[in-house]
BAGU-583320 format. One record per residue (C-alpha): x, y, z; residue in one letter. Coordinates in pm, whole numbers. Layout:
BEGIN
px, py, pz, rest
X, Y, Z, A $
...
***
This chain:
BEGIN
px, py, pz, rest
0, 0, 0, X $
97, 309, -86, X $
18, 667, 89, X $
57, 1035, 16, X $
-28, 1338, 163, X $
-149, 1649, -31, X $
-350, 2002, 4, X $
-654, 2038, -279, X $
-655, 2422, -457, X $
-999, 2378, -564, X $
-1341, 2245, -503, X $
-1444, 1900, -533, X $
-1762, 1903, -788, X $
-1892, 1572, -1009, X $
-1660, 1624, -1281, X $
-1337, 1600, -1045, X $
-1510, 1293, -846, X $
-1567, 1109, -1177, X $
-1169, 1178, -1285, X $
-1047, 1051, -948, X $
-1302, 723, -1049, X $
-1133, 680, -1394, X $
-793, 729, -1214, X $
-879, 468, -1030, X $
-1005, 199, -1318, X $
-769, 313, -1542, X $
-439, 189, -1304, X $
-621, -101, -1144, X $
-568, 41, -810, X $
-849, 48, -525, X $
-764, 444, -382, X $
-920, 535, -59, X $
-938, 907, 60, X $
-891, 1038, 387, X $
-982, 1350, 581, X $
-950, 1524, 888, X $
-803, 1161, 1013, X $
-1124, 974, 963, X $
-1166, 762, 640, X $
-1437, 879, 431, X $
-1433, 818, 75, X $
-1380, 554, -183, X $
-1313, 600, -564, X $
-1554, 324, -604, X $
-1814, 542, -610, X $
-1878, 923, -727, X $
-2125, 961, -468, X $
-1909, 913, -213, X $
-1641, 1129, -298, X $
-1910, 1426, -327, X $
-2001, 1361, 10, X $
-1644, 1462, 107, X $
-1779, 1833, 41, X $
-1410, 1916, -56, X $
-1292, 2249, -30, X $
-967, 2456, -107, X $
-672, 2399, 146, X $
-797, 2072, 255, X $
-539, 1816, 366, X $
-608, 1497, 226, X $
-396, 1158, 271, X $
-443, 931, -41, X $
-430, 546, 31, X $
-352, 324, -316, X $
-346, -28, -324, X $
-289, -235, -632, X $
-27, -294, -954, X $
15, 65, -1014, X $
18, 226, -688, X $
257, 480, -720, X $
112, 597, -1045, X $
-176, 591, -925, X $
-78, 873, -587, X $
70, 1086, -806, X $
-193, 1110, -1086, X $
-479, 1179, -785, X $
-224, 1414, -606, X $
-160, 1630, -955, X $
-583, 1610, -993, X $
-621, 1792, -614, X $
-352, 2038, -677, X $
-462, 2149, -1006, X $
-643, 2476, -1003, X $
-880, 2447, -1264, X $
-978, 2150, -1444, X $
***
């Protein structure tokens, strides 16, 4: 498993929830969010990551586990710190 820490520069609508999903198919990697220390959201599911209600300045730790992990951390860490999509 691999982790990394980051700090998002935007909000968090449907259209950034569904990249983080296709991140997630696309590297065969199972990514789980975290925030404010309690695990909250999968990139199974778009609905879920909405419900994170993610806002700028947010520190989020990205958990990846699979064949492409590292990949994987860095392509969902360059998607949070974009600053428009």
């Amino acid at each position: 498993m691999f982790h990394k820490a980051t700090v998002t520069r935007k909000f968090f609508h449907a259209r950034e929830c569904a990249k983080l999903v296709k991140i997630a198919q696309h590297t065969n990697c199972e990514i789980k969010i975290i925030v404010d220390g309690k695990y909250v959201g999968t990139t199974k599911s778009i609905l879920s990551l909405l419900k994170l209600g993610l806002r700028p300045n947010t520190v989020i730790f990205v958990f990846v586990k699979g064949k492409n992990e590292r990949e994987a951390a860095n392509k969902v860490s360059d998607l949070l710190k974009e600053s428009d999509i």
